[in-house]
C-alpha positions as CSV (number, residue, x, y, z in Angstrom):
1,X,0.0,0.0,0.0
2,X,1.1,3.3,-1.0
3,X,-0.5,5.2,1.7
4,X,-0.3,3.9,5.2
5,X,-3.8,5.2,6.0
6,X,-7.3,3.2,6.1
7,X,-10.3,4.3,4.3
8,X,-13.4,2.3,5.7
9,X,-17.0,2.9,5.5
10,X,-19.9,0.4,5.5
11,X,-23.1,0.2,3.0
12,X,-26.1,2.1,4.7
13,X,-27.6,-1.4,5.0
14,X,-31.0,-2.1,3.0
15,X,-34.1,-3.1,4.5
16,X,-34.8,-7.0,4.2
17,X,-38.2,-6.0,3.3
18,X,-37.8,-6.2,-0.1
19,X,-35.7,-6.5,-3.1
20,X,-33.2,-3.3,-4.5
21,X,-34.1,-0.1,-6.3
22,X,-32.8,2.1,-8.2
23,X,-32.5,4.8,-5.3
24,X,-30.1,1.5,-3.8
25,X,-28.1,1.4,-7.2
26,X,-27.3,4.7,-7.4
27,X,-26.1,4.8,-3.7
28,X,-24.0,1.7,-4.1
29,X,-22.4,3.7,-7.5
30,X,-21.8,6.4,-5.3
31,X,-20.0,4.5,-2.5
32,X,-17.9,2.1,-4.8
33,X,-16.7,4.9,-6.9
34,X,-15.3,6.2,-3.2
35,X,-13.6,2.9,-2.5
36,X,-11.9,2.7,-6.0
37,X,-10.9,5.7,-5.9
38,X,-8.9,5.2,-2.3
39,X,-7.9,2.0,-3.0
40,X,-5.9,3.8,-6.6
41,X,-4.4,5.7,-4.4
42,X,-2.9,3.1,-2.3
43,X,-5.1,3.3,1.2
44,X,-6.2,0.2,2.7
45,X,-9.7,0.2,2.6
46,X,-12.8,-1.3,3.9
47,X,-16.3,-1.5,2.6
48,X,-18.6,-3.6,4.5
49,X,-21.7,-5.1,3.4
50,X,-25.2,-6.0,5.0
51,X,-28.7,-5.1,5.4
52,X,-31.3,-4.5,7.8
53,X,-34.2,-6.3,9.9
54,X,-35.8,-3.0,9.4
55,X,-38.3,-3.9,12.6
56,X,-42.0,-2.9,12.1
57,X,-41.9,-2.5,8.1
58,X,-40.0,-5.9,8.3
59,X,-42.9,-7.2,10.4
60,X,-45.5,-5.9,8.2
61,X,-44.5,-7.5,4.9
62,X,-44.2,-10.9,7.1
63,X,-47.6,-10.3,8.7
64,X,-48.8,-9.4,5.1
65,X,-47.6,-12.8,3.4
66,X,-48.3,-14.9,6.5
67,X,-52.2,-13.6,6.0
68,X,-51.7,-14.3,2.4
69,X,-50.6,-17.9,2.2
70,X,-51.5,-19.1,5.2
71,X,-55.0,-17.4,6.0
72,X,-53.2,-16.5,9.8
73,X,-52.1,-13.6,11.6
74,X,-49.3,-13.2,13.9
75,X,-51.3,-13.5,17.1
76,X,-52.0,-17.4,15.7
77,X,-48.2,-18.2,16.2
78,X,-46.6,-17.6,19.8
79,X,-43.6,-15.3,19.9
80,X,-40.5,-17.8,18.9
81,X,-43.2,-19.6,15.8
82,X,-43.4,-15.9,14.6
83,X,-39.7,-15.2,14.7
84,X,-39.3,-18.1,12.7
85,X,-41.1,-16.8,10.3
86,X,-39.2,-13.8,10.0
87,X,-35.7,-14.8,10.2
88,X,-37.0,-17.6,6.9
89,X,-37.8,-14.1,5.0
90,X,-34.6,-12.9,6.5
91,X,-32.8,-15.2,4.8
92,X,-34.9,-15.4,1.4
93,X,-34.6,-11.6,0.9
94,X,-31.5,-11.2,2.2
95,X,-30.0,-13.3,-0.3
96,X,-31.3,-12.0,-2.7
97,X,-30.4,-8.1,-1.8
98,X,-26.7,-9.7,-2.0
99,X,-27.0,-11.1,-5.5
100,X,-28.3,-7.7,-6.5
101,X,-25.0,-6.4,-4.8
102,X,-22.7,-8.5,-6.8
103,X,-24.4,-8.2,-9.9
104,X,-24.0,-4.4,-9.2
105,X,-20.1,-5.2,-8.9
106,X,-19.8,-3.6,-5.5
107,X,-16.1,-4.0,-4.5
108,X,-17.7,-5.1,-0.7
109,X,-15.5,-7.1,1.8
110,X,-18.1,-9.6,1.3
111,X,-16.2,-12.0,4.4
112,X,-17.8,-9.1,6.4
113,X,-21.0,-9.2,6.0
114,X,-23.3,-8.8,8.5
115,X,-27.0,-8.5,9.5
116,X,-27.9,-5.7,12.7
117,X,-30.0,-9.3,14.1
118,X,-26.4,-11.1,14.2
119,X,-25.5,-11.8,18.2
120,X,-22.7,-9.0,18.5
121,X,-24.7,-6.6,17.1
122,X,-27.3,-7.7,19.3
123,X,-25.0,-7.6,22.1
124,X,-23.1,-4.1,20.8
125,X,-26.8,-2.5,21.3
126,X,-27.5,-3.7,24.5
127,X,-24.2,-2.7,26.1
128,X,-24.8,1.0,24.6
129,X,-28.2,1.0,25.7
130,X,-27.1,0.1,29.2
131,X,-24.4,2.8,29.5
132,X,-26.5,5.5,28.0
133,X,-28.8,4.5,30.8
134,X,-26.3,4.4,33.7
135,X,-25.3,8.2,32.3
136,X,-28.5,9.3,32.6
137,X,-28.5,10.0,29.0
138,X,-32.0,7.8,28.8
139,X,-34.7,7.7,31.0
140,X,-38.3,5.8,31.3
141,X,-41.4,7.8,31.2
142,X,-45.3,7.5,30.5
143,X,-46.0,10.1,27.8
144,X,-48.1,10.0,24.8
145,X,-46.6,7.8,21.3
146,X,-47.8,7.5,18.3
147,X,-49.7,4.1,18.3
148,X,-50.9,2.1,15.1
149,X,-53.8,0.0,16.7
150,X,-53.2,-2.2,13.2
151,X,-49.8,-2.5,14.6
152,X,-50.5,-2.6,18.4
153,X,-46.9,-0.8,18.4
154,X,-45.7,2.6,18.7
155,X,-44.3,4.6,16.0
156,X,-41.8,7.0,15.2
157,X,-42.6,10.3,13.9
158,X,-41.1,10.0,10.6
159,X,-43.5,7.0,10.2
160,X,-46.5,9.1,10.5
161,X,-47.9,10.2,7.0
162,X,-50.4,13.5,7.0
163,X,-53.3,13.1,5.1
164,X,-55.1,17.0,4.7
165,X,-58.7,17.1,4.5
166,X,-60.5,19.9,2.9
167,X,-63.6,18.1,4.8
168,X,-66.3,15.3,5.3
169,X,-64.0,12.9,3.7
170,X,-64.9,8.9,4.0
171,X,-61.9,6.1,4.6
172,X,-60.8,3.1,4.7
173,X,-59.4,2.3,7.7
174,X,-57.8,-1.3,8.8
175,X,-60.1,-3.5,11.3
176,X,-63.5,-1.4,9.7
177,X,-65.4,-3.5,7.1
178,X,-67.2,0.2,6.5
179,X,-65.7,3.7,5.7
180,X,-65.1,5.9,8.3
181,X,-66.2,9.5,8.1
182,X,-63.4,11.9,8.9
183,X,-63.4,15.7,8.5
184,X,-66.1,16.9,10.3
185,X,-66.2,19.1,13.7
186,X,-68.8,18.0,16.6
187,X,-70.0,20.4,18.5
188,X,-71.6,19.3,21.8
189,X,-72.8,20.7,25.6
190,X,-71.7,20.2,29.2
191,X,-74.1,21.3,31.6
192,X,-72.6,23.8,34.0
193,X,-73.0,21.9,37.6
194,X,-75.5,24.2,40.4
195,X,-76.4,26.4,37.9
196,X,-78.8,26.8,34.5
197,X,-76.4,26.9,31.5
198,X,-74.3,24.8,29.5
199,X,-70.6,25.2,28.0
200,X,-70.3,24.1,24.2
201,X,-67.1,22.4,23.1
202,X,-66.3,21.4,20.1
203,X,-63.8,18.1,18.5
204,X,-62.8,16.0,16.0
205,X,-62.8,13.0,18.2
206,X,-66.5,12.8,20.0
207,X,-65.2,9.1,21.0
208,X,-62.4,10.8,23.5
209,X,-64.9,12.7,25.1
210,X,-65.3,10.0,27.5
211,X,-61.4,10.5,29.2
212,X,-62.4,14.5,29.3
213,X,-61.0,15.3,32.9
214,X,-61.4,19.7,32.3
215,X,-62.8,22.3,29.8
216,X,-60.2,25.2,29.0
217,X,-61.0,28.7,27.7
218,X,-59.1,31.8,27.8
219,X,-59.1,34.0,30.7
220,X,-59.5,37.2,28.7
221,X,-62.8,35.8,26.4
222,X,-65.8,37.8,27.8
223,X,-68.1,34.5,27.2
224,X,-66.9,32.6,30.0
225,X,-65.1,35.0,32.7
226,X,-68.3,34.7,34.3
227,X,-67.6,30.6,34.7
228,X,-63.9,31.1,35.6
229,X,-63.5,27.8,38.7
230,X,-67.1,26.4,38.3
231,X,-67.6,22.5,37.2
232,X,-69.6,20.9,34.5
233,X,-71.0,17.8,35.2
234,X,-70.4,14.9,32.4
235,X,-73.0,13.0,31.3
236,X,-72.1,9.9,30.8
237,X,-69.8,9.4,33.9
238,X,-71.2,11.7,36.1
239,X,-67.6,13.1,36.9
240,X,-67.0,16.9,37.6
241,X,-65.1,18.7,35.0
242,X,-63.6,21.9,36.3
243,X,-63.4,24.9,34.0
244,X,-59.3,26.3,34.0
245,X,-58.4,29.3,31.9
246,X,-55.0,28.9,30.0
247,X,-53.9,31.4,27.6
248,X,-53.0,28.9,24.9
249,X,-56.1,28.1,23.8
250,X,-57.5,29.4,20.6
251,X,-60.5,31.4,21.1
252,X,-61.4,32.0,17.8
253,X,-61.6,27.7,16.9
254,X,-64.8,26.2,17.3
255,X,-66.4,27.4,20.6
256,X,-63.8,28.8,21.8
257,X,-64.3,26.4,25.0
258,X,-61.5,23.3,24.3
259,X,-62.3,19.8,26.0
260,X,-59.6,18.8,27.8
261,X,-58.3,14.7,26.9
262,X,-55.0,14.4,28.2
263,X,-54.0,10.7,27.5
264,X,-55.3,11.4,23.9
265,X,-54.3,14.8,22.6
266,X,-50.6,16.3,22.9
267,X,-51.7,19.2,23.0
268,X,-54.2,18.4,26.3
269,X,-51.5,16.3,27.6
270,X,-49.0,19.3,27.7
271,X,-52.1,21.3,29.6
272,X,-52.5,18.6,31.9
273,X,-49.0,18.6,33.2
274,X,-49.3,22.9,33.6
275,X,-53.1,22.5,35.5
276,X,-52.1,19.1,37.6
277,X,-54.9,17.5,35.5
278,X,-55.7,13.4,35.9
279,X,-55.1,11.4,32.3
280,X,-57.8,9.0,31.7
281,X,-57.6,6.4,28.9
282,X,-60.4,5.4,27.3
283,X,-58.8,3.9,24.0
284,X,-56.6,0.5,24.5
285,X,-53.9,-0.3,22.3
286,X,-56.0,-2.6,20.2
287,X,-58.2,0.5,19.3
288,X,-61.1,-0.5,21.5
289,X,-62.9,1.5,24.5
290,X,-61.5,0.3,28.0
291,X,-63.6,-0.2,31.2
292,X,-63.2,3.6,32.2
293,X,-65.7,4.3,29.2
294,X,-68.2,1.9,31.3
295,X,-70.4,-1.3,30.1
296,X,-71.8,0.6,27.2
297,X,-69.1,1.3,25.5
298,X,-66.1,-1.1,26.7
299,X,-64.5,-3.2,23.7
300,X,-66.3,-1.3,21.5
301,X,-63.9,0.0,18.3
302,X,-62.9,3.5,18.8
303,X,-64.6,4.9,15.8
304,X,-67.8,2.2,16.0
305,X,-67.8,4.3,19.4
306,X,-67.9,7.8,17.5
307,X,-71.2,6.7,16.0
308,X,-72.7,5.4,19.7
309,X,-71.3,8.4,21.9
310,X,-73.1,10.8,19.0
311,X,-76.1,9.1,19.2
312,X,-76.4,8.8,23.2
313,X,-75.1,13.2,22.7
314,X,-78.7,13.5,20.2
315,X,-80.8,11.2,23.1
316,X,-79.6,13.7,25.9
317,X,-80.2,16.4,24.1
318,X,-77.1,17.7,24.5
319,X,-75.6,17.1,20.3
320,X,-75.1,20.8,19.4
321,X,-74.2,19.9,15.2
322,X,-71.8,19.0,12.7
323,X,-69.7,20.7,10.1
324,X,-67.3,20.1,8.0
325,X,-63.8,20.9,8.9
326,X,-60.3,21.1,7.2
327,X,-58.0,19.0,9.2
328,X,-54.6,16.9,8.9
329,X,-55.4,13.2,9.8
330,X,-52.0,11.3,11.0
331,X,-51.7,7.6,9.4
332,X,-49.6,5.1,9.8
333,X,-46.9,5.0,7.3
334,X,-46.6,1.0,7.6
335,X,-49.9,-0.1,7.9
336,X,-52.3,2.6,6.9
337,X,-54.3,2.7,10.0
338,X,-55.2,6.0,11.6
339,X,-52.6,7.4,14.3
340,X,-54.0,7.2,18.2
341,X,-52.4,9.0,20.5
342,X,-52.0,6.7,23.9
343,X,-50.2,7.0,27.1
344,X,-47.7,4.5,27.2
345,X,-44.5,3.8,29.4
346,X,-41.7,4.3,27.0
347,X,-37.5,5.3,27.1
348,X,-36.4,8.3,25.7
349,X,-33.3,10.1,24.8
350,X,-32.1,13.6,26.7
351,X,-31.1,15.5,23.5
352,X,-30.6,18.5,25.8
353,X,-26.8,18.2,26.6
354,X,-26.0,16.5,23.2
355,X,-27.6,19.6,21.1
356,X,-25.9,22.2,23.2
357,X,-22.6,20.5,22.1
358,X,-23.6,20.5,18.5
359,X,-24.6,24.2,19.0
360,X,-21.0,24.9,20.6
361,X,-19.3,23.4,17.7
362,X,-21.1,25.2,15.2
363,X,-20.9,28.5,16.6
364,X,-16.5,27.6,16.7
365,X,-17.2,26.7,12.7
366,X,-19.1,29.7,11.9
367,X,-16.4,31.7,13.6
C-alpha cells in the first residue's frame, strides 16, 4: 500500500423488506466509486456489506404474506413460531439483496458481512443501551406515542404520514369493514354543575370525550369569565369537570371552550401537566374502548364508538351539530391505519446536553 492510511465505510444497510431499487443502485455507485478511488491511491480500505431487519416494516411484509398464504395472523403463532417466520424471509430476501449487490459489482468485503440481528450486534446495542442508561442519558417515562392499533406498536414520527382534508372525507381504515367519516367538527354541551347553562365544546374526536378530565377557555374571552373555577358535570360518567383558563387556547376555533383529553391529545397532555390534570384512557392499544368508558361502551372499536357516543349526545339532548372541517389526519406509514395517540410507558433520549454541544461546535465553525 502506497499510503499507510485506512479508508473504511460500511453500505447504509437495505431493509430486508424487499428487493433493491434504483435509489439503492445509485447509492452503491456512489460509495464504490469512493472505495476505488482510495484504493488507486494506495489506502487500505474497507467497505462492509449487510442489510437490515428494518423492525415494524419488516414485520409488516411478514404479517402481510403470512395472512396471504397461510390465512393467519401473527397472534395465531406464539412469539418464537413468529420469529421463525421472519428470520426464513430474512434469509430469502437477504439473499437475494446480495446477489443484486454482486451483480451491481460492489467492491464489498463480502467475508464481512453482517446483518444488525447477528449476536454481537445484538449484544453491541444492549451494552450501549445500558451505558447511556447508567449516564443518565436515557430515561423511562409515561407520555403520549404514536400508536398504530393495526400495529398494536408505537411509532416514530417520521413513520406518521399526514393526510389534509378539505372536509367530510370517507376512509378506509384497517379493522373497519365500512368507511369511516373523517373531517367533520362535533359540537356538543356540558351542563354547568349548580347552575342553568351549559358550555359548548367542540372536537374531531367525539369518541375521546369520555377521558375528558377539564374544559379550558381563555381567561380574557368575555363569554366565559363569568364561569372562571365552576364545574360541568359529564354525562355519561357523572364526573365533575372543572373549567381552568389557559392562555393557549385558541378562542377564535370552534367554541372557543376546548375539552380537555390528556392521554389522547398532545396538545391536552401538555395542559394537563401545567393544571395538575388526571389522564384518563379510554382507547386501549387494540383501538377499542377500555372499562373507564363503562359497560356501554367497553370493547367497543374507537370509531364504532364515535357513531354510539353521537347518538347517546342526540338522546340527551345535548348534540349541538356538525360541520365540516379542514383537518390533517395522522396515518400510519406501515400499515395505513389511523394514528391514536396513547399514554404509554416508553425510554427516551435527553437531547438537551448533546444539542448544546452541536450548537458549541457550530458556533466555533461559523467563527
Amino acid at each position: 500500500h502506497a499510503v499507510d492510511e485506512y479508508f473504511s465505510l460500511c453500505i447504509p444497510p437495505p431493509n430486508v423488506t424487499g428487493t433493491l431499487h434504483l435509489g439503492h443502485a445509485l447509492t452503491v455507485a456512489i460509495e464504490d466509486a469512493l472505495a476505488r478511488w482510495r484504493r488507486m491511491r494506495g489506502y487500505r480500505v474497507l467497505w462492509v456489506p449487510g442489510c437490515d431487519h428494518a423492525g415494524i416494516a419488516t414485520q409488516s411484509v411478514v404479517e402481510r404474506r403470512l395472512l396471504q398464504d397461510h390465512g393467519k395472523r401473527r397472534k395465531d403463532y406464539s412469539r418464537e413460531e413468529f420469529l421463525q417466520e421472519v428470520w426464513r424471509w430474512k434469509n430469502e430476501k437477504g439473499d437475494e439483496i446480495y446477489r443484486q449487490l454482486k451483480k451491481l459489482g460492489a467492491s464489498l468485503d463480502w467475508s464481512r458481512a453482517c446483518f444488525t440481528m447477528d449476536a454481537s450486534f445484538s449484544n453491541a446495542v444492549t451494552e450501549a443501551f445500558v451505558r447511556m442508561c447508567d449516564s443518565g442519558l436515557i430515561y423511562r417515562s409515561e407520555s403520549l406515542v404514536n400508536w398504530s392499533c393495526a400495529l398494536e406498536s408505537a411509532i416514530s414520527d417520521i413513520e406518521v404520514d399526514s393526510k389534509q382534508l378539505s372536509g367530510r372525507t370517507l376512509l378506509s381504515v384497517p379493522g373497519y369493514q365500512r368507511k369511516v367519516e373523517f373531517g367533520t367538527m362535533v359540537t356538543f354541551a356540558y351542563p354547568i354543575e349548580g347552575q342553568q347553562g351549559e358550555v359548548a365544546v367542540s372536537t374531531t374526536r367525539p369518541e375521546t370525550m369520555l377521558g375528558d378530565v377539564a374544559i379550558a377557555v381563555h381567561p380574557d374571552d368575555p363569554r366565559y369569565q363569568a364561569l372562571h373555577g365552576k364545574q360541568c358535570r359529564h354525562p355519561f360518567t357523572d364526573r365533575l369537570l372543572p373549567i381552568i383558563t389557559d392562555t393557549t387556547v385558541d378562542m377564535e376555533l370552534g367554541t372557543g371552550a376546548v375539552k380537555l383529553t390528556p392521554a389522547h391529545d398532545h396538545t391536552d397532555f401538555r395542559l394537563s401537566q401545567r393544571h395538575s390534570l388526571p389522564r384518563l384512557a379510554v382507547i386501549g392499544g387494540d383501538g377499542a374502548m377500555t372499562s373507564v368508558c363503562g359497560q356501554w361502551l367497553e370493547g367497543v372499536k374507537r370509531f364504532e364508538a364515535r357513531e354510539r357516543v353521537i347518538s347517546a349526545l342526540m338522546e340527551r339532548k345535548l348534540f349541538r351539530g356538525k360541520r365540516d372541517h379542514a383537518m390533517s389526519l395522522p396515518i400510519c406509514s406501515r400499515s395505513g391505519d389511523v394514528i391514536e395517540p396513547l399514554l404509554k410507558k416508553q425510554w427516551f433520549v435527553r437531547c438537551e446536553e448533546m444539542a448544546q454541544k452541536a450548537i458549541q461546535v457550530r458556533a466555533r465553525t461559523d467563527a
